[in-house]
N, C-alpha and C positions, 0 to 999 in steps of 0.2 A: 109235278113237284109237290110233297109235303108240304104241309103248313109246317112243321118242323125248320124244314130247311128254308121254309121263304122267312120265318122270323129270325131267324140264324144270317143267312143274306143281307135282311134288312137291317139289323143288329151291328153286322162287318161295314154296311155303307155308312151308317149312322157314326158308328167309330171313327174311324174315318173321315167322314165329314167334320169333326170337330176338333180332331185334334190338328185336322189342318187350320181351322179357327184360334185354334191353340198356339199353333204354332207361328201364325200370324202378328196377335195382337202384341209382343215382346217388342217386336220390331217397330210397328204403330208407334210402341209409346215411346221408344227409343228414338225416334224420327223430331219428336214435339217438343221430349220432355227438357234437353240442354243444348248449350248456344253455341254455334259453329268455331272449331277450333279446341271445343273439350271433348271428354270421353263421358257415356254413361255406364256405371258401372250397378249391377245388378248384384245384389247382397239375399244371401239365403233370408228368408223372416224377416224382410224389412223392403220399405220402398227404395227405387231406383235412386241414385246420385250422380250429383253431375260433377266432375273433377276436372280442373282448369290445368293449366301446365303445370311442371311439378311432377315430386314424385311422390303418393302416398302408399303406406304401408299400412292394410286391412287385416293384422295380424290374429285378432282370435275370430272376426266376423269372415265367414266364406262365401267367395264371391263365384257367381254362377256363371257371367256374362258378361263381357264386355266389349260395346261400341263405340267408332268413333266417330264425331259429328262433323261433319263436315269435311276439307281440306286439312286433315290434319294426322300425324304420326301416332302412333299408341302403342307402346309395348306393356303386355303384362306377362306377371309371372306368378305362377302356384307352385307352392311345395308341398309334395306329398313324402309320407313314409312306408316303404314298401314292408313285406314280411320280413326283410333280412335288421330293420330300423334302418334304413340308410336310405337319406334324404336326396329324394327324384326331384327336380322342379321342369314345369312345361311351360313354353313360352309361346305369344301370342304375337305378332305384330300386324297389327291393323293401320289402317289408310282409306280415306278418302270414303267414312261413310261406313266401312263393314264391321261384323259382327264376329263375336268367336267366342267359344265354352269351353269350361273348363270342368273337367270331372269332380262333383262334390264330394265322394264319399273319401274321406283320409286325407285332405287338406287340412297342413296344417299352417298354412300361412298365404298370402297375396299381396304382389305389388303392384301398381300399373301406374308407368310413367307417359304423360304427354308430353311430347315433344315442341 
């Protein structure tokens, strides 16, 4: 084997190795950060929030991710604008702890209501 190919090798495990570090720690903080029966919702460029029952609407701020803590209902909702202008929304319903993402590019709005 090249050194070529063994830095190249160790480069892909190295990768690898972190972005599952990466992909880890969202969830960490998700876990900590709000109190059983709310959601936390994950906002592009800003830290986490924790949103109590209710329904709020993250209208110019776009939201990456949202969990729910504990025993608890969460529906969210993004609006995107496709090429034709005609407004897509995707829907999320969460329970009992799980997590879900929403595609950030051309959101133009977010709701997410606890149950």
């Amino acid at each position: 084997m090249t050194v070529r190919r063994l830095v190249v090798r160790s480069s892909v495990a190295a990768a690898i190795t972190l972005g599952s570090i990466v992909a880890v720690a969202p969830q960490a903080v998700a876990e900590g950060l709000c109190d059983d029966g709310s959601a936390t919702v994950f906002l592009v460029g800003s830290e986490p929030v924790c949103q109590g029952r209710g329904t709020v609407s993250y209208g110019e701020r776009t939201v990456s991710k949202v969990c729910s803590v504990g025993p608890v209902e969460v529906t969210a909702e993004a609006t995107y604008l496709d090429r034709r202008k005609k407004t897509i929304t995707d829907q999320l319903d969460l329970r009992n702890g799980t997590c879900g993402r929403f595609v950030i590019p051309g959101q133009t709005s977010a709701t997410v209501t606890v149950h």
